[in-house]
KEDREN-991968 format. One record per residue (C-alpha): residue in three letters; x negated, y negated, z negated. Coordinates in pm, whole numbers, plus 32768, in hexadecimal, padded with zeros to 4 digits. Last residue first. Example, Ala and Ser with C-alpha at 12.3 -4.5 7.8 and 13.67 -1.06 7.14 Angstrom:
BEGIN
R  rest     X     Y     Z
R   Ser  7AA9  806A  7D36
R   Ala  7B32  81C2  7CF4
END
This chain:
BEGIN
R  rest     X     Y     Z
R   Unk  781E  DE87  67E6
R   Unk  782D  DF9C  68E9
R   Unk  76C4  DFD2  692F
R   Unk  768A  DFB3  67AC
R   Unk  774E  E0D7  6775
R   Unk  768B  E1D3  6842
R   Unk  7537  E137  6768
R   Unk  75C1  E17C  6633
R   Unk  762A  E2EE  665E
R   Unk  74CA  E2EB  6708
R   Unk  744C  E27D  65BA
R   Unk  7501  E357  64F5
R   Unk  7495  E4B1  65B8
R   Unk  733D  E466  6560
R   Unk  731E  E5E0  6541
R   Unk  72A3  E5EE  63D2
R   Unk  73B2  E4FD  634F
R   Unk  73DC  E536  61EB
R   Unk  7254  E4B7  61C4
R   Unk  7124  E5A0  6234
R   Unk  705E  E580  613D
R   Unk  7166  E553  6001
R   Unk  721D  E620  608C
R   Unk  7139  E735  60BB
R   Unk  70C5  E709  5F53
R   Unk  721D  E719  5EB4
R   Unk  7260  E863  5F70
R   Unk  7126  E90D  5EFE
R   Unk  7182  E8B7  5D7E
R   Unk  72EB  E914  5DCA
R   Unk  726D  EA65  5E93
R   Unk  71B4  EA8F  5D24
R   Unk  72CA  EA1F  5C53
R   Unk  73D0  EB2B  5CF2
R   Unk  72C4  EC5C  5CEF
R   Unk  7299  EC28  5B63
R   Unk  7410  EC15  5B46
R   Unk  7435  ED4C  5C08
R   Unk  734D  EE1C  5AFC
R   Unk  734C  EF53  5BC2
R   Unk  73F0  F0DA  5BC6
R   Unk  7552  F062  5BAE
R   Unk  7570  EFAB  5CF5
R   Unk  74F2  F0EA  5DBE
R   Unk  7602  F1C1  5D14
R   Unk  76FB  F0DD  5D6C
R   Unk  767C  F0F5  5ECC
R   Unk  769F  F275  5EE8
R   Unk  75CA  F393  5E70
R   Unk  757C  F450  5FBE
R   Unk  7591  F334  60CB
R   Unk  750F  F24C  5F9C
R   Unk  73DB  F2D9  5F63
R   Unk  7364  F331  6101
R   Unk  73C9  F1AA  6148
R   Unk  72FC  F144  6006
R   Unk  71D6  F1D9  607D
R   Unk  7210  F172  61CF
R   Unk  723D  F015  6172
R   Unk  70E5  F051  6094
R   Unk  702E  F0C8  61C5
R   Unk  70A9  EF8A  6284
R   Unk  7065  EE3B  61A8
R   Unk  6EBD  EF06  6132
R   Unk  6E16  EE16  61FD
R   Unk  6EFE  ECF9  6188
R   Unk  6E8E  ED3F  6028
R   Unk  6FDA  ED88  5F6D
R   Unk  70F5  ED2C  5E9A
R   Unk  7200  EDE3  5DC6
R   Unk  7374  EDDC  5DCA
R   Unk  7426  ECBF  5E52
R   Unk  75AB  ECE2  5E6F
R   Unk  762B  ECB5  5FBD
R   Unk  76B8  EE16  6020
R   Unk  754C  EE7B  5F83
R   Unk  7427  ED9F  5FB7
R   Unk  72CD  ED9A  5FDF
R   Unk  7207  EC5C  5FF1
R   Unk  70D0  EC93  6097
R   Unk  6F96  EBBA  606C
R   Unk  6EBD  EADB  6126
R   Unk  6F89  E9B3  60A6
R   Unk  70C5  EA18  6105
R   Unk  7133  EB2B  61D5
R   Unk  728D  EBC0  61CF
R   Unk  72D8  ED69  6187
R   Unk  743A  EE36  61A8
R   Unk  74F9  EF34  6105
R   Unk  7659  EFCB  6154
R   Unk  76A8  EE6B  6225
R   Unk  77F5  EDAB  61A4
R   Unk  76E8  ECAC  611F
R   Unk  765D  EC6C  6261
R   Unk  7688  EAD7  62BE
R   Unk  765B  EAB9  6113
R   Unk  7535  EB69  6108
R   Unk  7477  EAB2  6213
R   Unk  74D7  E949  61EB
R   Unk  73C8  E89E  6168
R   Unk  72F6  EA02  60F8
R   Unk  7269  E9ED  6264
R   Unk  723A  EAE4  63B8
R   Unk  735D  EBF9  6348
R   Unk  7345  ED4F  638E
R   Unk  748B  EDF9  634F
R   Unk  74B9  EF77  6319
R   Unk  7655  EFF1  633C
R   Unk  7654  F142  62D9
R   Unk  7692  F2AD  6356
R   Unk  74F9  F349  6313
R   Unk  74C4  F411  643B
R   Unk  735D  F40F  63FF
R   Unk  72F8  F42C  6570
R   Unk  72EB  F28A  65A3
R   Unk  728B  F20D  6455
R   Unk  711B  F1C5  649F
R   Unk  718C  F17A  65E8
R   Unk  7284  F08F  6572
R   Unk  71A4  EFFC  6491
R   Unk  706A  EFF1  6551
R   Unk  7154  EF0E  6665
R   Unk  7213  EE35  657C
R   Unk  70A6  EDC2  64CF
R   Unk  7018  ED81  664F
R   Unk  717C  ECBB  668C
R   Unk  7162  EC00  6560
R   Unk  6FFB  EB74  6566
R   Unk  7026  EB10  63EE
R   Unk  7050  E9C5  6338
R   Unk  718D  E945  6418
R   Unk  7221  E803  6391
R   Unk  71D4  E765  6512
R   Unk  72C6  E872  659C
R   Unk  72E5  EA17  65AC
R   Unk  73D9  EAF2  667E
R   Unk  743F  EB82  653B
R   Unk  7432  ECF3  652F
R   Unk  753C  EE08  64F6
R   Unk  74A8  EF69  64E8
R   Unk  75F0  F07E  6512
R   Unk  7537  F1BB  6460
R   Unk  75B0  F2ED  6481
R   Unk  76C5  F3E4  6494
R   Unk  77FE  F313  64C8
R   Unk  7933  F3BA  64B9
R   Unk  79AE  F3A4  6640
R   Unk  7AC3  F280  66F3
R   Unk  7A59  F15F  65FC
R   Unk  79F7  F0B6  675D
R   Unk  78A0  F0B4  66AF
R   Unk  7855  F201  6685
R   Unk  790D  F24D  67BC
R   Unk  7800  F158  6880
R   Unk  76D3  F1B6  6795
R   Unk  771E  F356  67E0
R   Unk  771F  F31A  6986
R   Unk  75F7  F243  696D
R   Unk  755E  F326  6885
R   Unk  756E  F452  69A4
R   Unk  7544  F376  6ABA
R   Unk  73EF  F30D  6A13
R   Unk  73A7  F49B  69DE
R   Unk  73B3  F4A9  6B51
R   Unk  7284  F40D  6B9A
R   Unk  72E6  F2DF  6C67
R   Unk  738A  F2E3  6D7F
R   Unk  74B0  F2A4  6D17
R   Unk  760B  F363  6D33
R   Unk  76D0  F2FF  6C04
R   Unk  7793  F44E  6B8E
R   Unk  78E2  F45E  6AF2
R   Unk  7A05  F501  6A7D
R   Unk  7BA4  F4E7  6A17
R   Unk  7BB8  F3A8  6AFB
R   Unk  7CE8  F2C8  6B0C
R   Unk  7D5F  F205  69B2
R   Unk  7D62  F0B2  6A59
R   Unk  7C1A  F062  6978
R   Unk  7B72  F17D  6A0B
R   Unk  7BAD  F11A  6B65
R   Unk  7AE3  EFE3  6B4A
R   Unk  79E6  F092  6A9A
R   Unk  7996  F185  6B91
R   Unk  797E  F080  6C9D
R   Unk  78D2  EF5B  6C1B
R   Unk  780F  F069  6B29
R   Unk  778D  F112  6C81
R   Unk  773C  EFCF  6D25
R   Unk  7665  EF5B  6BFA
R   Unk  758E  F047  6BA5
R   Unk  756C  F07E  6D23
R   Unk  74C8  EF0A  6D30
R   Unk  7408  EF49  6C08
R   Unk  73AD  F029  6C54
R   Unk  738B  F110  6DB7
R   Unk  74B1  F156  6E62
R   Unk  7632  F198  6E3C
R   Unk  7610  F2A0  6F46
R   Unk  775D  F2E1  6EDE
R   Unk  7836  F237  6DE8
R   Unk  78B9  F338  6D1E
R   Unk  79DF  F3AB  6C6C
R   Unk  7A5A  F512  6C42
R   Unk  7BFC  F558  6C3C
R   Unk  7CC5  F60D  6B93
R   Unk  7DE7  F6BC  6C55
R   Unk  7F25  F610  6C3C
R   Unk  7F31  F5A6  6D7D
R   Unk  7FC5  F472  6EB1
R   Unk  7FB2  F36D  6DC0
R   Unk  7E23  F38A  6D29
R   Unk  7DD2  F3ED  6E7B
R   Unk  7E67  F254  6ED9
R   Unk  7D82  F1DB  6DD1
R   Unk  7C8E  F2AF  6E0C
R   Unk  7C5F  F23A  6F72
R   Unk  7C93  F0C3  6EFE
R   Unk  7B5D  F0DA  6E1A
R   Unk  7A89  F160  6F0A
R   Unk  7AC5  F05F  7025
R   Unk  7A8A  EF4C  6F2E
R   Unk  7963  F006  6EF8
R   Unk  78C6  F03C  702F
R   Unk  77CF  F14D  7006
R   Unk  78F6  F255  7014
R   Unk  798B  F373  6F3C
R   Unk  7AF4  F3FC  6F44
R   Unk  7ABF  F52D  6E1E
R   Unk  7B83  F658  6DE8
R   Unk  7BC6  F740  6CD3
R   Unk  7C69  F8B3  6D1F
R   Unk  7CDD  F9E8  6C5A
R   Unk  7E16  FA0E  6D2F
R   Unk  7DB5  FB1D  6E0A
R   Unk  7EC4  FBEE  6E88
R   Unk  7E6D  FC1B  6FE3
R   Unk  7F70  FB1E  708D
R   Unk  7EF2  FA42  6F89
R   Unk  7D66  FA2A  6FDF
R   Unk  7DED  F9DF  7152
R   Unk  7EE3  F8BC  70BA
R   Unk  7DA7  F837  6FD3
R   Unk  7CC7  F81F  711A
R   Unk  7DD2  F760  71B6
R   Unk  7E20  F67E  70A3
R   Unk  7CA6  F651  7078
R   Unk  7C7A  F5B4  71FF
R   Unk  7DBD  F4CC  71DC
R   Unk  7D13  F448  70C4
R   Unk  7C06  F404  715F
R   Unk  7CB2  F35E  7292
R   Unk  7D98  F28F  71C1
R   Unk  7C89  F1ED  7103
R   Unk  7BE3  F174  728D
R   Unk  7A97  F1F4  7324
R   Unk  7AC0  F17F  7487
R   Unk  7ACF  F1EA  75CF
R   Unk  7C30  F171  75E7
R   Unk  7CE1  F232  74C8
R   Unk  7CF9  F360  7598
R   Unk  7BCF  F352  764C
R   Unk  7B34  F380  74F8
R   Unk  7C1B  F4AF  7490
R   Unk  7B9F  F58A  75A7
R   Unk  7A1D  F51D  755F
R   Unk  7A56  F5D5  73FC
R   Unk  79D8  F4D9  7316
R   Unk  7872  F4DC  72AC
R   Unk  7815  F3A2  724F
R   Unk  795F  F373  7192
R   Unk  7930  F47A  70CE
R   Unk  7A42  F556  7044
R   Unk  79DC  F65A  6F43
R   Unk  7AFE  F76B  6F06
R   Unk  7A6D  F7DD  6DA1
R   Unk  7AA2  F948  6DA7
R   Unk  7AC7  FA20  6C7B
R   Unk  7A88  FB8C  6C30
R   Unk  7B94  FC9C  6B8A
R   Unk  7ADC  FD94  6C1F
R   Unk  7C17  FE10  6D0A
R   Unk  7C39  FCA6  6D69
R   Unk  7AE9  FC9A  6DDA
R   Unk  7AF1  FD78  6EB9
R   Unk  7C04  FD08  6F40
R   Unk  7BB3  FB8C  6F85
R   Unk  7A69  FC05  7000
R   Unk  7B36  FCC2  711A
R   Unk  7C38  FBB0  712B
R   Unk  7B10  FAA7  71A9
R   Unk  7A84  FBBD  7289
R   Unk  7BF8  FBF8  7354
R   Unk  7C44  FA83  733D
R   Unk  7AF7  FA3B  7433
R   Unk  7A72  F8DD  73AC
R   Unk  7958  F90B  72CF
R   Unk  78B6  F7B1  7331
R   Unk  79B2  F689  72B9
R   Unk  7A62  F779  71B5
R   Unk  7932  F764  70CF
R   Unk  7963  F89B  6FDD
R   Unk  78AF  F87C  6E8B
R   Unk  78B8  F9B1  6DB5
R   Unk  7903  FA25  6C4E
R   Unk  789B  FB0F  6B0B
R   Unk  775E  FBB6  6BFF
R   Unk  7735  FD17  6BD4
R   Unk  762F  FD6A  6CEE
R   Unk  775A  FE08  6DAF
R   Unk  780F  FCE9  6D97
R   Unk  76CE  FC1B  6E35
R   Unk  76CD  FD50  6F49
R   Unk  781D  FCDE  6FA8
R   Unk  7813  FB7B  6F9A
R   Unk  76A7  FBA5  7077
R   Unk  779C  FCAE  715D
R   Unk  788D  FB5D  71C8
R   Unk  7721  FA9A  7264
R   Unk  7770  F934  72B4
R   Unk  7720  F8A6  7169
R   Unk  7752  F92C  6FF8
R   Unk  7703  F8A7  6EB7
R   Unk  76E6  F9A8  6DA7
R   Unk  777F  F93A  6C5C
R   Unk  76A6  F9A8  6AEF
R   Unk  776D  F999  69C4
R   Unk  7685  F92E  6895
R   Unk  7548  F9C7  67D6
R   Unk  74C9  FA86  6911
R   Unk  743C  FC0B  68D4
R   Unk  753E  FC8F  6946
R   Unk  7568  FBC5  6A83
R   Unk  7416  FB80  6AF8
R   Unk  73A2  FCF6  6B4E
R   Unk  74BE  FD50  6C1F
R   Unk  7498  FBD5  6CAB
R   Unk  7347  FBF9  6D0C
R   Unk  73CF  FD33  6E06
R   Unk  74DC  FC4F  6E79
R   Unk  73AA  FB43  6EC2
R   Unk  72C3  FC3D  6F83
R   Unk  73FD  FCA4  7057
R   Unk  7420  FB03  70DC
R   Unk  74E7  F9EE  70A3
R   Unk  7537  FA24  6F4D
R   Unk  7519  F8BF  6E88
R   Unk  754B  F8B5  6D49
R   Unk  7650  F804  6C6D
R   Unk  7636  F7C1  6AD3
R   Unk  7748  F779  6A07
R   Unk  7774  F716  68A5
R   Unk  7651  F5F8  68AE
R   Unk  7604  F55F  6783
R   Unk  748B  F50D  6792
R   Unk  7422  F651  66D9
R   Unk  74F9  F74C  67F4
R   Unk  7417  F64F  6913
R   Unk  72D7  F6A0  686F
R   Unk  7330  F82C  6860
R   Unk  73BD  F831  69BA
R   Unk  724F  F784  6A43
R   Unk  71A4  F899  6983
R   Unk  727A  F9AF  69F7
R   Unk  7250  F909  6B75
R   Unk  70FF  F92C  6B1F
R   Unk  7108  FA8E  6ABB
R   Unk  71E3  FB28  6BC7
R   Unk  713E  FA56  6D0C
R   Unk  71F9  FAFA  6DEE
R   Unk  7312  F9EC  6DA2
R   Unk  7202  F903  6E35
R   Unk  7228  F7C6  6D1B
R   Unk  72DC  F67B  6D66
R   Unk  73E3  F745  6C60
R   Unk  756E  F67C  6C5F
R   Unk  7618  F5A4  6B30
R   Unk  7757  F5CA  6AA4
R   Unk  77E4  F511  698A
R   Unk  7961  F5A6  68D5
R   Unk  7A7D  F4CB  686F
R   Unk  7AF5  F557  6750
R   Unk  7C11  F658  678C
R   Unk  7D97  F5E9  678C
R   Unk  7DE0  F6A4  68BF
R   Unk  7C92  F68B  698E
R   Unk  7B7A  F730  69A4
R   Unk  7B07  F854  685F
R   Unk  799E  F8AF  6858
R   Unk  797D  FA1D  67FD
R   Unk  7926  FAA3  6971
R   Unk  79B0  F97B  6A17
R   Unk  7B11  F980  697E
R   Unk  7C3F  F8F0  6A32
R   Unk  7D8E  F821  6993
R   Unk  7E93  F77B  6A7E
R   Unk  7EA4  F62A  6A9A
R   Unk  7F40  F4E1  69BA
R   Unk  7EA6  F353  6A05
R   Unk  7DE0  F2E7  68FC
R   Unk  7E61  F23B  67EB
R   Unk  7D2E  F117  67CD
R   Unk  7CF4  F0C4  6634
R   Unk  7CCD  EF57  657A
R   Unk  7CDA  EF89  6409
R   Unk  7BAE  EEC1  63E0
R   Unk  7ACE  EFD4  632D
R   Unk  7963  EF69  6317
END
């Protein structure tokens, strides 16, 4: 559903990751990052693979050690999306990963701290044309910088610590740079970007770090990603849970999806939160739909609706939907009723429906039934409820009546 309502992000400089554009007027891009061994070729392939399906547009590895920038010769061409080696401590690991091909690295300012290693990546991969993400943490802050600010992890301090890592990538020539301020905290995270957002142009990567497990690190990261989002800061993302990483990868693609700030490319499942009219177990019927539809990448609205009452009118701006009544499934198509069916068969025929109209349209889907016949049977269904359960299913009336009696 179109409302009109957009976020103007905030204007930086353009990068590619391999083929994946940051920044500039690009889409906002999802990252996620491999749990695997990056020795382990084939199942950090496998785990790449999932993640590329999911929606992610970036994946990192780690290369901590000669066994993973040997994986990552292998990895790299045969990897479906840009590939970013995360570096720690060791300079020569961001060496040997641009040997092994990578399209980008991760340099944590807070533990590679001699200026003479941090400009010798910096070169080398200026003359391949290879990003570096600048990645901030706040758990990790160089210890000079934390006496600073009073032994303390403060917004200024982060940013303080990119500036100077961007300054020594500039006296070398290298401009081909995104950087991220990341913290737990995130108030603390928010402000940090918020004052990097100021002091650069460069685009900048958003996460909440160490979010945590869901749905407590669900949560966190959107707090803090989306918050930005809406003030037009952030040009790409990653939510840090643990969690497999393929949840961080739809987590990312559901919270652009539904800031209106990417094309959506599958299915956005609306449910009611169900009441007395309900005639279904909505949340069990929500749950086999959206995994049924979850992989599909089908770009509608799907509702799942607990009663015929009030169902298809609460989601007629939904692509298609289905409401129970009576044991039975009342399909419906941006609120027109279309066919009806046994309750066992309510989520196989949504995704029938979903896969028909995603390639033929909704008008299509309206012209291929008798409507009319659809309308008088959700009527008939309707009528009944009503007439069993009354126009007040919840009782809501009578507590109406009893507040105002306490003030008569």
């Amino acid at each position: 559903m179109d409302t009109g309502v957009t976020f103007p992000r905030r204007p930086t400089r353009r990068i590619s990751v391999g083929d994946v554009p940051v920044g500039g007027d690009a889409p906002i891009s999802v990252q996620s990052m491999t749990t695997t061994k990056t020795a382990d070729v084939e199942g950090t392939l496998q785990q790449i693979y999932a993640l590329a399906a999911a929606g992610c547009d970036i994946v990192r590895c780690t290369c901590n050690e000669v066994e993973a920038a040997e994986g990552l010769a292998q990895i790299v061409p045969r990897s479906p999306i840009p590939i970013v080696a995360d570096i720690h401590h060791q300079y020569r690991m961001a060496l040997a990963a641009l040997d092994a091909g990578v399209h980008g690295l991760r340099l944590n300012p807070g533990n590679i701290r001699k200026p003479e290693h941090i400009q010798a990546v910096a070169v080398e991969a200026r003359d391949r044309g290879v990003p570096i993400r600048i990645g901030v943490n706040g758990g990790s802050l160089d210890p000079e910088l934390y006496e600073r600010y009073g032994g303390r992890v403060t917004p200024e301090a982060m940013v303080d610590s990119a500036m100077a890592e961007l300054a020594l990538f500039e006296e070398v020539g290298f401009d081909a740079v995104k950087i991220s301020v990341k913290a737990s905290n995130v108030p603390l995270m928010v402000e940090a970007y918020r004052q990097l957002s100021e002091a650069t142009d460069h685009p900048l990567h958003l996460g909440v770090t160490e979010a945590g497990p869901l749905p407590e690190g669900l949560i966190k990261a959107t707090a803090g990603i989306g918050a930005l989002l809406t003030e037009g800061i952030g040009d790409t993302i990653r939510f840090s849970l643990t969690a497999d990483p393929v949840e961080e990868a739809r987590a990312g693609r559901t919270l652009l999806e539904s800031l209106g700030l990417r094309e959506r490319e599958n299915v956005d499942l609306i449910a009611c939160p169900s009441c007395g009219r309900a005639e279904i177990d909505v949340i069990a019927v929500a749950s086999e739909a959206r995994d049924a539809l979850a992989d599909r990448q089908l770009p509608l609205q799907v509702a799942v609706m607990g009663c015929v009452v009030n169902g298809p009118g609460e989601a007629r701006d939904a692509d298609l939907g289905i409401a129970a009544g009576r044991h039975r499934g009342h399909l419906f198509v941006k609120g027109t009723n279309v066919a009806v069916v046994p309750e066992d068969e309510m989520v196989s025929t949504l995704v029938e429906w979903a896969e028909f109209i995603a390639e033929h349209g909704t008008d299509a889907a309206l012209e291929r039934v008798d409507t009319e016949k659809a309308r008088r049977e959700a009527e008939k269904d309707r009528a009944e409820l009503l007439e069993i359960q009354g126009d007040d299913a919840n009782a809501s009336g009578q507590r109406v009546e009893l507040i105002g009696k306490r003030f008569d």
